[in-house]
C-alpha positions as CSV (number, residue, x, y, z in Angstrom):
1,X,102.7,93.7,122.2
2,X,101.0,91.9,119.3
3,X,101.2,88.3,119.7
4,X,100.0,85.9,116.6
5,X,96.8,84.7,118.3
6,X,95.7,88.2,118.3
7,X,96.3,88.3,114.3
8,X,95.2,85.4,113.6
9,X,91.3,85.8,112.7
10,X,92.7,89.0,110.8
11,X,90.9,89.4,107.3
12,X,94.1,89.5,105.7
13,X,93.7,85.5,105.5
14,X,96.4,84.6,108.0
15,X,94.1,81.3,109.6
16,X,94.4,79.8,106.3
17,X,97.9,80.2,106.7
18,X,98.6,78.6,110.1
19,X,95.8,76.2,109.6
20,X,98.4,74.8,107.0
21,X,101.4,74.0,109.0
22,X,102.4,70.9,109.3
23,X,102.9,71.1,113.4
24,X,103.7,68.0,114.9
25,X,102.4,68.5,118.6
26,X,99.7,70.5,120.2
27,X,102.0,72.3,122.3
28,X,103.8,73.7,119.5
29,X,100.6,75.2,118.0
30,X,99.9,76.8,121.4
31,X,103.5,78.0,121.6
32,X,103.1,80.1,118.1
33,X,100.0,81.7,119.2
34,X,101.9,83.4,122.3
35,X,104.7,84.3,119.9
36,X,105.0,87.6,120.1
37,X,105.6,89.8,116.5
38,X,109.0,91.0,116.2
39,X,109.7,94.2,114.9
40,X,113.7,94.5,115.0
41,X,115.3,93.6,111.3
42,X,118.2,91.6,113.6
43,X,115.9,89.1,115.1
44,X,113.6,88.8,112.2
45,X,116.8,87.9,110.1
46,X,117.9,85.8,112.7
47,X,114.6,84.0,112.4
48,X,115.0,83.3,108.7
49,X,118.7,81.9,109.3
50,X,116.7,79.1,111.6
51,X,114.1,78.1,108.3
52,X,117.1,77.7,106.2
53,X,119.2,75.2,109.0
54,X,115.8,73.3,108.8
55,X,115.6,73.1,105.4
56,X,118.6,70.9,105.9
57,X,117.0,68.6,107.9
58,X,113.8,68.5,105.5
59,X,116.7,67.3,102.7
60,X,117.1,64.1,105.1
61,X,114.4,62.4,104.9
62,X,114.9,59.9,107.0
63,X,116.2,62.5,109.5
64,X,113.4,64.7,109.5
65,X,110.7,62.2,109.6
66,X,112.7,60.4,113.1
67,X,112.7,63.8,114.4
68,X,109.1,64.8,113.4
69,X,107.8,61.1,114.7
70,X,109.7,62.4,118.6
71,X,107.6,65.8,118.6
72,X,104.2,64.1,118.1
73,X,105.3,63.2,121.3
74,X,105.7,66.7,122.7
75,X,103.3,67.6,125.6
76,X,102.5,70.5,127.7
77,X,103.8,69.7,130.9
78,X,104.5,73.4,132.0
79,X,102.1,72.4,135.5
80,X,104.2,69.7,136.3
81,X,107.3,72.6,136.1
82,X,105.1,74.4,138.5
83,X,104.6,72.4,140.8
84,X,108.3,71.3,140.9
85,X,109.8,74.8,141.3
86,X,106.8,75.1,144.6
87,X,108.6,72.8,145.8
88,X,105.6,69.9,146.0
89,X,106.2,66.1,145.4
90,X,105.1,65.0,142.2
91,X,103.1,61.5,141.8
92,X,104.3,59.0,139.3
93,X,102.0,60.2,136.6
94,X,104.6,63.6,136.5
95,X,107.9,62.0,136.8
96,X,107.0,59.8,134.2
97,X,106.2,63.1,132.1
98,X,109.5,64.3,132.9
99,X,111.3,61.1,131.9
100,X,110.0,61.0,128.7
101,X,110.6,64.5,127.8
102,X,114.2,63.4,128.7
103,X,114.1,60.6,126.1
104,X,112.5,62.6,123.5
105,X,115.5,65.6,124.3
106,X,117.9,62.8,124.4
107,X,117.2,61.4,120.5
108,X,116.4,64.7,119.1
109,X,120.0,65.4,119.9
110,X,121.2,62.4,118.9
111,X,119.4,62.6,115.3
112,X,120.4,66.4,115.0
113,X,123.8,66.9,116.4
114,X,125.8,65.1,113.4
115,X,124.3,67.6,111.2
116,X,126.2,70.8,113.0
117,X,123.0,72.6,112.8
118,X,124.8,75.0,116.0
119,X,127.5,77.0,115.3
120,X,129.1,79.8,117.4
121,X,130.0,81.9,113.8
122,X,125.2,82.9,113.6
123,X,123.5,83.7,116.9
124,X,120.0,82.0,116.1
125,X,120.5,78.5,114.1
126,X,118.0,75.7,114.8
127,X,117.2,75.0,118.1
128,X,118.3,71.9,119.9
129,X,117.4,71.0,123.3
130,X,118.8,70.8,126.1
131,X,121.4,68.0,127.6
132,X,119.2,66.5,130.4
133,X,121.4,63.4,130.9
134,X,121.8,64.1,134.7
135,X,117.6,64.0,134.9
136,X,117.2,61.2,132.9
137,X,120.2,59.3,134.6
138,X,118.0,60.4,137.8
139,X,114.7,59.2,136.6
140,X,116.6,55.5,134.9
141,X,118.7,54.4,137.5
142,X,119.4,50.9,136.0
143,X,119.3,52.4,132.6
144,X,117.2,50.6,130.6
145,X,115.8,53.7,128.1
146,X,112.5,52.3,128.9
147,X,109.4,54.7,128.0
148,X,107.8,54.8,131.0
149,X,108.2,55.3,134.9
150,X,109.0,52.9,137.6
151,X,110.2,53.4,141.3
152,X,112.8,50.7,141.1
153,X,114.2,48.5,143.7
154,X,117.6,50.3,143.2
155,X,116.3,53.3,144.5
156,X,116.5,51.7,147.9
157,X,117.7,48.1,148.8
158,X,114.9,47.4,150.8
159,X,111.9,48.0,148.4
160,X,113.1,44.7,147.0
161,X,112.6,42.7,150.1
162,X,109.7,44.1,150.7
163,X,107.8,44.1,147.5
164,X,109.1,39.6,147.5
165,X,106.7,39.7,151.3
166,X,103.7,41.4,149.5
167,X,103.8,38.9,146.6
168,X,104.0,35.8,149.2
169,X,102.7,36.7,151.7
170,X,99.0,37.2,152.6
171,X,96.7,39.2,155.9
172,X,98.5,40.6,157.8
173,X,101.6,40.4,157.0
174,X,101.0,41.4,153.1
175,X,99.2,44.8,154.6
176,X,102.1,45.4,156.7
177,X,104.4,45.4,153.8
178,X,102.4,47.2,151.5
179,X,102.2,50.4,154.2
180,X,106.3,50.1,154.6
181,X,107.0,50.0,150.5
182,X,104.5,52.8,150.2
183,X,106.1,54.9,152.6
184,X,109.3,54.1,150.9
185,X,107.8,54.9,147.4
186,X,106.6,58.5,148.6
187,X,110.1,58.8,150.4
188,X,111.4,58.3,147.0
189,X,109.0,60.6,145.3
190,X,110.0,63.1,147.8
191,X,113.7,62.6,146.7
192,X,113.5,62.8,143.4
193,X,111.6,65.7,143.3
194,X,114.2,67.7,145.3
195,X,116.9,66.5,142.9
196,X,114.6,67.6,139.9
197,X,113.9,71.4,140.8
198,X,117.4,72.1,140.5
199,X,116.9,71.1,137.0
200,X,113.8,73.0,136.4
201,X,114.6,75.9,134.4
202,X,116.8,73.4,132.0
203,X,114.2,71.3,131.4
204,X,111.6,73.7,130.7
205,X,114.3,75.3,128.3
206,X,113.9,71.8,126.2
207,X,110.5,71.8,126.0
208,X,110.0,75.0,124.6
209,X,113.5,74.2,122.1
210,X,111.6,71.2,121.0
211,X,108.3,73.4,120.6
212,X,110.3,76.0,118.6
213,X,112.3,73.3,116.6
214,X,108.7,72.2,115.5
215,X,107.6,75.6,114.6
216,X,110.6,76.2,112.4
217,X,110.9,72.8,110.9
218,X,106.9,73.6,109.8
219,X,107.5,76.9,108.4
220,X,110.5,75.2,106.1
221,X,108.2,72.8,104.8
222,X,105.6,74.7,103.8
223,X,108.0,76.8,102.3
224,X,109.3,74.3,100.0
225,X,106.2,72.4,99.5
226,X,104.6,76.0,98.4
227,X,107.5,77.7,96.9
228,X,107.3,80.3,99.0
229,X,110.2,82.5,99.3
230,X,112.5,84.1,102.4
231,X,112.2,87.9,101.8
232,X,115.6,90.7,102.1
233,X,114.5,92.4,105.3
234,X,115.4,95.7,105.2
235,X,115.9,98.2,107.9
236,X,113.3,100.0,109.6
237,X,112.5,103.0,107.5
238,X,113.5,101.1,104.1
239,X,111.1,101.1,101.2
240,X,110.0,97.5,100.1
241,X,108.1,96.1,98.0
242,X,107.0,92.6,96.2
243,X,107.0,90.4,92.6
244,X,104.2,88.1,92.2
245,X,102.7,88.5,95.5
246,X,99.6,86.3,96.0
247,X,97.1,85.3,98.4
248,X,97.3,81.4,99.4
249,X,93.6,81.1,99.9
250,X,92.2,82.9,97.2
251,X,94.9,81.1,95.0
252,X,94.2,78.1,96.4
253,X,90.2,78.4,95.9
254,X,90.8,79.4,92.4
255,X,92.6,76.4,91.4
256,X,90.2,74.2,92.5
257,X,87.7,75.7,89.9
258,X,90.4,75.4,87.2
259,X,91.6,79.0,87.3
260,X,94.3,81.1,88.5
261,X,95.0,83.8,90.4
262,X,97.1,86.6,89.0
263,X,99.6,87.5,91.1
264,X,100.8,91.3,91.7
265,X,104.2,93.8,91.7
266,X,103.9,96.3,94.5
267,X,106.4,98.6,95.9
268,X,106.3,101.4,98.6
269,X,107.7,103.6,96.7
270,X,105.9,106.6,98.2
271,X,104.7,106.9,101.9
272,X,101.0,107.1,100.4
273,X,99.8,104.9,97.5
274,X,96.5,105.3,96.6
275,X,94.3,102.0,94.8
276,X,91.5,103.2,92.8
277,X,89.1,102.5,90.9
278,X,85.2,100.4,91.4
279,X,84.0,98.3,94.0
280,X,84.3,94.6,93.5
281,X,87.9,95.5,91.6
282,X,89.9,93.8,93.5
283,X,91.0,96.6,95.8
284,X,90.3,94.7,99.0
285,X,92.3,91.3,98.0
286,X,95.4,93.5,97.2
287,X,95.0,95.2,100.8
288,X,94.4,91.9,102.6
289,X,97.7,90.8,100.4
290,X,99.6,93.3,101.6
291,X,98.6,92.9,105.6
292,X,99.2,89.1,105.1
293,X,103.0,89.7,103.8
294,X,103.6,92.1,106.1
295,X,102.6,89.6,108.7
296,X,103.9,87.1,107.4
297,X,107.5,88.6,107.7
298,X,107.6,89.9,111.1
299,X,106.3,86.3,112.5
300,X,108.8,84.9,110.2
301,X,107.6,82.9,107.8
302,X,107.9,82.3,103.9
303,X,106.2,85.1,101.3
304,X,103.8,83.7,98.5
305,X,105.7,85.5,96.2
306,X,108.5,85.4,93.6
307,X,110.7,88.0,95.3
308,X,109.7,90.5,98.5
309,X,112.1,92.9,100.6
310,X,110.5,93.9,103.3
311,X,110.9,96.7,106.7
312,X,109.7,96.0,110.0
313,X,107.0,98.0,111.1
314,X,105.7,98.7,115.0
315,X,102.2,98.1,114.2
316,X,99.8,96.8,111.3
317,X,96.3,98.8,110.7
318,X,94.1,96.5,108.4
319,X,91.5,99.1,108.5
320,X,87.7,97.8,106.6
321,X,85.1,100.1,105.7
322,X,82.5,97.5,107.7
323,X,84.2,98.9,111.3
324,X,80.6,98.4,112.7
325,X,81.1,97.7,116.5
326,X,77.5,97.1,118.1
327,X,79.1,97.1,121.6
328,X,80.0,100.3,121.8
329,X,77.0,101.6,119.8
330,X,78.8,102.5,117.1
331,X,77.5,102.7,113.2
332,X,80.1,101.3,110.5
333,X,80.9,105.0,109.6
334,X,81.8,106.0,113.5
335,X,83.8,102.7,113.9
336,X,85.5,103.2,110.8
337,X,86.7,106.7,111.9
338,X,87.4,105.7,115.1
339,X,89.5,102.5,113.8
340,X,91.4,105.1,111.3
341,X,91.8,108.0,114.3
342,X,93.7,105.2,116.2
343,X,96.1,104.6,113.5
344,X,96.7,108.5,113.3
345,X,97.5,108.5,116.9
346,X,100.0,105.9,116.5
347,X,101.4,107.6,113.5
348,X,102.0,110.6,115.5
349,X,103.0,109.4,119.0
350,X,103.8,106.1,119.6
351,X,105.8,104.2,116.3
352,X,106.2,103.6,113.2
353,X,103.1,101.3,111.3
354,X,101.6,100.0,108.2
355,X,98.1,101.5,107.6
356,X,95.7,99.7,104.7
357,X,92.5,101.3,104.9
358,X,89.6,99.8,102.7
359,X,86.8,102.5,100.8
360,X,87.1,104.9,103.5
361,X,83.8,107.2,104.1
362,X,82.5,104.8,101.3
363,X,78.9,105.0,103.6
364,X,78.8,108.7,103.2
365,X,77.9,111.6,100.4
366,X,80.6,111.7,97.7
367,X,81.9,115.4,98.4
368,X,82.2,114.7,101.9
369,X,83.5,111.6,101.5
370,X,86.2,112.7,98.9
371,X,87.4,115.5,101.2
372,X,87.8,113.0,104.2
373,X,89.8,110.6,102.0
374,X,91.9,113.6,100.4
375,X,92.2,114.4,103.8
376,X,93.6,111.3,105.1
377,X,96.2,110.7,102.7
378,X,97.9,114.0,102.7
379,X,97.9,113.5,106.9
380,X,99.6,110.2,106.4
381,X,102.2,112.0,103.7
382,X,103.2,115.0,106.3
383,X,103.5,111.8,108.8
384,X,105.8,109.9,106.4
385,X,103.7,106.7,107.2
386,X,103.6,104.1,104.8
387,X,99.8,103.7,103.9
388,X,97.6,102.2,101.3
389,X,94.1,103.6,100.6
390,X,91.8,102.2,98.6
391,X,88.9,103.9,97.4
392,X,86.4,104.9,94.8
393,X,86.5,108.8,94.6
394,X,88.8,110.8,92.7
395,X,91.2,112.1,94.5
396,X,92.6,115.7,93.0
397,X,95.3,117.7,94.5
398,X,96.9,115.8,97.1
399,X,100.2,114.6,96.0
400,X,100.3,110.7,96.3
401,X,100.7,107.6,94.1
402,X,97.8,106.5,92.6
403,X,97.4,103.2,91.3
404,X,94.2,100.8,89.5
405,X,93.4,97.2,89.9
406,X,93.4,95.9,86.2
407,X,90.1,94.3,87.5
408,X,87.9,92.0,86.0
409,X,88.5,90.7,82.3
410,X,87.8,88.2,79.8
411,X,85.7,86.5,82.6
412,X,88.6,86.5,85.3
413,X,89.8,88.8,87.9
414,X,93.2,90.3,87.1
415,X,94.8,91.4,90.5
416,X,97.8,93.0,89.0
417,X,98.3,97.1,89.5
418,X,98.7,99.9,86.7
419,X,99.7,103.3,87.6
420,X,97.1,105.7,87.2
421,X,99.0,108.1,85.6
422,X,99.5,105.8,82.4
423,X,95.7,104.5,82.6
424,X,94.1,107.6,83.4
425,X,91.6,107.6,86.2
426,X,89.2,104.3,85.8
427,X,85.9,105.0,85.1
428,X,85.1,101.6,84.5
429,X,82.2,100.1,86.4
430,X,79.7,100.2,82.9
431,X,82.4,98.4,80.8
432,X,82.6,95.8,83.5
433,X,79.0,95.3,84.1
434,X,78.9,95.3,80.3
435,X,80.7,92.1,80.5
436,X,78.9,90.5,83.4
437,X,76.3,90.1,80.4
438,X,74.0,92.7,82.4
439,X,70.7,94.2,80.5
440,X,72.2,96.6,77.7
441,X,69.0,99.2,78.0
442,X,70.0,99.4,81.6
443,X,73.7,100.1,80.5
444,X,73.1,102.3,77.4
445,X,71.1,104.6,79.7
446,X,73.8,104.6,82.4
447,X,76.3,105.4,79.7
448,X,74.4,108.6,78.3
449,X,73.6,109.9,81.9
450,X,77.3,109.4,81.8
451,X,78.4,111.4,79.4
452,X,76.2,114.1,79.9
453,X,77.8,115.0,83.2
């Protein structure tokens, strides 16, 4: 099972990504690190029907800015669950914990419910937590909605009297008291703890509402903040694709040297599209684009894009030529094939994924390494798997899409993709160095060596 902290270091970019939520508590962040990746169109749709309730809440602003103020709040008290359902006494320290998780469930209901947010019509709407009335009427006996924890004289009559002896009285007497009342206070403990198991699994349920409600209530603002959009998920098997897919942090970086980032069109279309064309073209961005999206989706958030419709998949293969894994001994060209064997395998026997793989065999001679790549997209067409393969060589008779990075131009990088078909194959890398300003008796040779071939 893929969870997001696995992802999250991916090269696709993804870090940039979470690193810009908006997350109110710590606990929350920790939260969408377990969360696993789901892979069923039902409960990824489901997820995107939560974003939308929470952009409702994002539209009152005095709303969401209560409710955001009550998840700073949030803490991990998952030990203190622990220790309750063992059945151990907790100290002051943890029933105060509990109480104020109580308070905080208490007004996030009360800012939340007059919206309507839960209805019985959509399975998944906005999370609210749980009723914990009964605890908190446990924990505040006199009722006073006071942030904090107390072991009040109403608990038992005779704390009262004996708490008035250890304020008068002295020696003794005073130590006497003090042994009584602390008996008492443990005795109390000990109560309240037994009363509080029962509720256990109900409170825990709230925390991890509040957690979730915190998670979605992000992703919704980054979404409208951004301009990010909520894609059509399709069913499994169903061939997507994107308008003006872009990549946040090369975007991002871009702008803040006065330029822009071109954004691309991309459909699967065929099980197999090849990307080709030279290195430093921009084949790699529109790879790690992809894997992001993909991602993205089936952790259900927002798309930098204009439009996306996207299919589930069981597994994502971001696949880089620089595989190098020192460990195990292995050279970038053994990782690599290693890396690209294990996506086979799942091809074959265990799902359904998405494989990008960047300049494979790119370290190796150009005939072998143009019968390994020609090779590996015609397995992945007799598989049916949806793949993208960038690469360098030309590819001749294996049936496939092929498609170029426009590439760099007029002293930018264009992103955007033209089928190869229309362009012819790209044999572009003198032009470009041409316009790099690079020495032209350098080029003009390399032109005429060209040529002759």
């Amino acid at each position: 099972m893929v969870r997001f902290k696995d992802i999250v270091d991916s090269k696709c970019g993804i870090r940039y990504y979470f690193e810009g939520l908006e997350l109110s508590s710590g606990f929350s962040r920790k939260l969408l690190l377990e969360t696993p990746m789901m892979t069923s169109t039902e409960e990824i749709k489901a997820s995107y029907i939560s974003v939308l309730e929470a952009v409702r809440v994002l539209d009152d602003y005095d709303v969401y800015e209560s409710v955001t103020a009550r998840l700073c709040e949030l803490r991990d008290i998952t030990a203190t669950f622990a220790r309750l359902e063992d059945g151990e006494v907790l100290d002051e320290i943890e029933l105060f914990e509990i109480k104020h998780l109580a308070l905080v469930s208490a007004k996030v209901r009360e800012l939340l419910e007059p919206m309507n947010l839960c209805s019985d019509r959509v399975e998944c709407r906005l999370p609210l937590p749980e009723d914990l009335s009964e605890v908190l009427a446990l924990l505040d006996p006199d009722g006073l909605g006071i942030n904090s924890f107390y072991i009040y004289d109403s608990y038992d009559p005779r704390l009262a009297e004996l708490r008035l002896v250890i304020r008068r009285a002295s020696g003794e007497e005073r130590a006497e008291a003090e042994e009584k009342a602390a008996a008492m206070e443990a005795a109390v403990r000990a109560s309240l703890s037994a009363s509080l198991k029962s509720f256990s699994s109900l409170m825990k349920d709230s925390l991890y509402s509040l957690a979730r409600l915190d998670i979605i209530l992000a992703k919704a603002k980054m979404m409208e903040d951004k301009g990010y959009v909520i894609p059509k998920v399709l069913e499994r098997g169903g061939k997507g694709g994107y308008e003006g897919l872009f990549h946040p942090q090369i975007a991002d970086s871009l702008s803040e040297s006065g330029r822009s980032f071109q954004p691309i069109d991309f459909s699967y279309s065929s099980p197999v599209t090849v990307l080709v064309g030279m290195n430093m073209g921009g084949k790699s961005v529109v790879l790690k684009m992809l894997a992001l999206a993909q991602y993205l989706v089936q952790f259900g958030f927002a798309v930098p894009a204009t439009s996306a419709r996207v299919a589930p998949k069981d597994e994502v293969f971001l696949i880089s030529g620089d595989a190098e894994n020192s460990r195990e001994g292995l050279s970038s060209f053994a990782g690599e094939i290693k890396a690209i064997d294990a996506s086979i395998a799942y091809a074959r026997n265990i799902g359904e994924p998405l494989v990008l793989v960047d300049e494979p065999a790119r370290t190796t001679n150009p005939i072998e390494g143009t019968a390994l790549v020609s090779a590996l997209v015609q397995t992945f067409s007799e598989l049916g798997t949806a793949a993208v393969i960038t690469t360098h060589y030309d590819i001749a008779g294996v049936r496939c899409r092929q498609l170029r990075v426009k590439g760099y131009s007029e002293g930018k990088m264009d992103y955007s993709l033209a089928d190869v078909g229309e362009a012819g194959v790209p044999h572009e890398a003198i032009d470009t160095a041409r316009r790099t300003g690079a020495d032209s008796r350098w080029l003009d040779l390399a032109r005429r060596f060209a040529d002759n071939r």
